[in-house]
C-alpha positions, 0 to 999 in steps of 0.5 A: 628340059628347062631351055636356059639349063640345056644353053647351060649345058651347052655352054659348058660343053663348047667351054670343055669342048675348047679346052681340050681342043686347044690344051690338046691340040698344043701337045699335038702340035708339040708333038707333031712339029718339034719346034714350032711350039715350046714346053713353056707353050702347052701350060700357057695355052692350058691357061690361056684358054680357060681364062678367056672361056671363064669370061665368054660364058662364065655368066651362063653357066658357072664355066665349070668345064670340069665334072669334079669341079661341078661335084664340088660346086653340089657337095658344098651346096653352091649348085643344086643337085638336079643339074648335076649329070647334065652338065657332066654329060655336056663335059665329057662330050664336049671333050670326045668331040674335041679329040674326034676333031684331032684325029680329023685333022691330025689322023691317028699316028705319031701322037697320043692325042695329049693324053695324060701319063704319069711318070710318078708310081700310080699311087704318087700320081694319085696324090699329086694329082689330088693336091693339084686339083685341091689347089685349083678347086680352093682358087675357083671356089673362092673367087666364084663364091665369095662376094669378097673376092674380086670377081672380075679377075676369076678367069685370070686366077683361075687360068693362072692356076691352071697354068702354074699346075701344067708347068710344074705337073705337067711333066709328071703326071700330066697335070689333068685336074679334070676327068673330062680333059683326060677322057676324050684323048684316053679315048682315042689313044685307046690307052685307059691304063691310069685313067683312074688316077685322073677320076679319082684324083680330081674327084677328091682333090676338087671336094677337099678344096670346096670343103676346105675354102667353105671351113675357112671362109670368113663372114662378113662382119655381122654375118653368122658363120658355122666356122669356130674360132673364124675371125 
């Protein structure tokens, strides 16, 4: 294996790796002490630490932290098909690890690892579960591909996305967005009952966004562009 994509890899495992365990360990926490952390905390901290991961290691691997994220990426061409299995295997074991942790430190009782639930039907949970992923993969796509875009703020516009999609989603489907963040807690809590809902979902939802930004990108002036009537 080349070194620089195995530090890639690695990258983006300690990046998922600190999601979960920090978006994680908030439910917990939130769960396991009432009142030493609000509901407005758990969103912030979703938020929080994907933006400061972005700007740790962006510039290694890309800060996918998201195995739809990285399939978008190779659908819309912007990240080569090869290394696609090693950075979804980096993911999803950075995420068991993380809840391997949780119940290290936090045993197996009295929580559910924040696992994902839904209070929606499972074909409501599916869609909103798609347009949440849709919106944050149109936000990353942009400011991680577009020259145009202000590169500087992609780890705040994209843990801000995050962030809003937990406020509001949060409480009805668990606003995963990202198989990975779902799989390590589904794991542990042994309850994989919609776990569906959180592959299929952000699945289409990230290659909609990804399709959806590539159609409406405009180009530079000068530049050709495959996008009819773009201005």
């Amino acid at each position: 294996m080349n070194s620089n994509f195995f530090k890639q890899c690695l990258a983006e495992f300690i990046g998922t790796f600190a999601l979960v365990f920090a978006g994680c360990g908030a439910i917990i926490v939130h769960q396991l002490y009432p009142g030493t952390l609000s509901n407005f905390g758990v969103p912030i901290v979703f938020g929080g630490i994907i933006s400061v991961m972005i700007y740790a290691i962006g510039h290694i691997s890309g800060a996918h932290f998201n195995p739809a994220v990285t399939f978008a990426f190779c659908v819309s061409r912007h990240f080569p098909a090869r290394r696609v299995i090693g950075y979804i295997v980096a993911q999803c074991s950075g995420a068991v690890l993380a809840s391997t942790f949780h119940a290290l430190i936090f045993g197996t009782n009295l929580h559910n690892f924040g696992m994902t639930q839904t209070m929606l039907s499972p074909l409501t949970a599916l869609g909103f579960e798609i347009i949440l992923t849709f919106f944050l993969m149109f936000v990353i796509i942009s400011v991680a591909t577009d020259t145009r875009a202000v590169g500087e703020m992609a780890g705040l516009a994209i843990g801000t996305t995050v962030m809003v999609c937990a406020f509001f989603g949060g409480p009805l489907t668990g606003a995963s967005m990202n198989p990975a963040r779902s799989l390590g807690p589904a794991l542990f809590a042994g309850n994989f009952s919609h776990f569906w809902i959180y592959v299929i979902g952000p699945f289409i939802g990230a290659l909609m966004g990804a399709v959806v930004y590539e159609y409406i990108r405009c180009p530079k002036p000068g530049e050709k562009s495959d996008a009819k009537g773009c201005c």
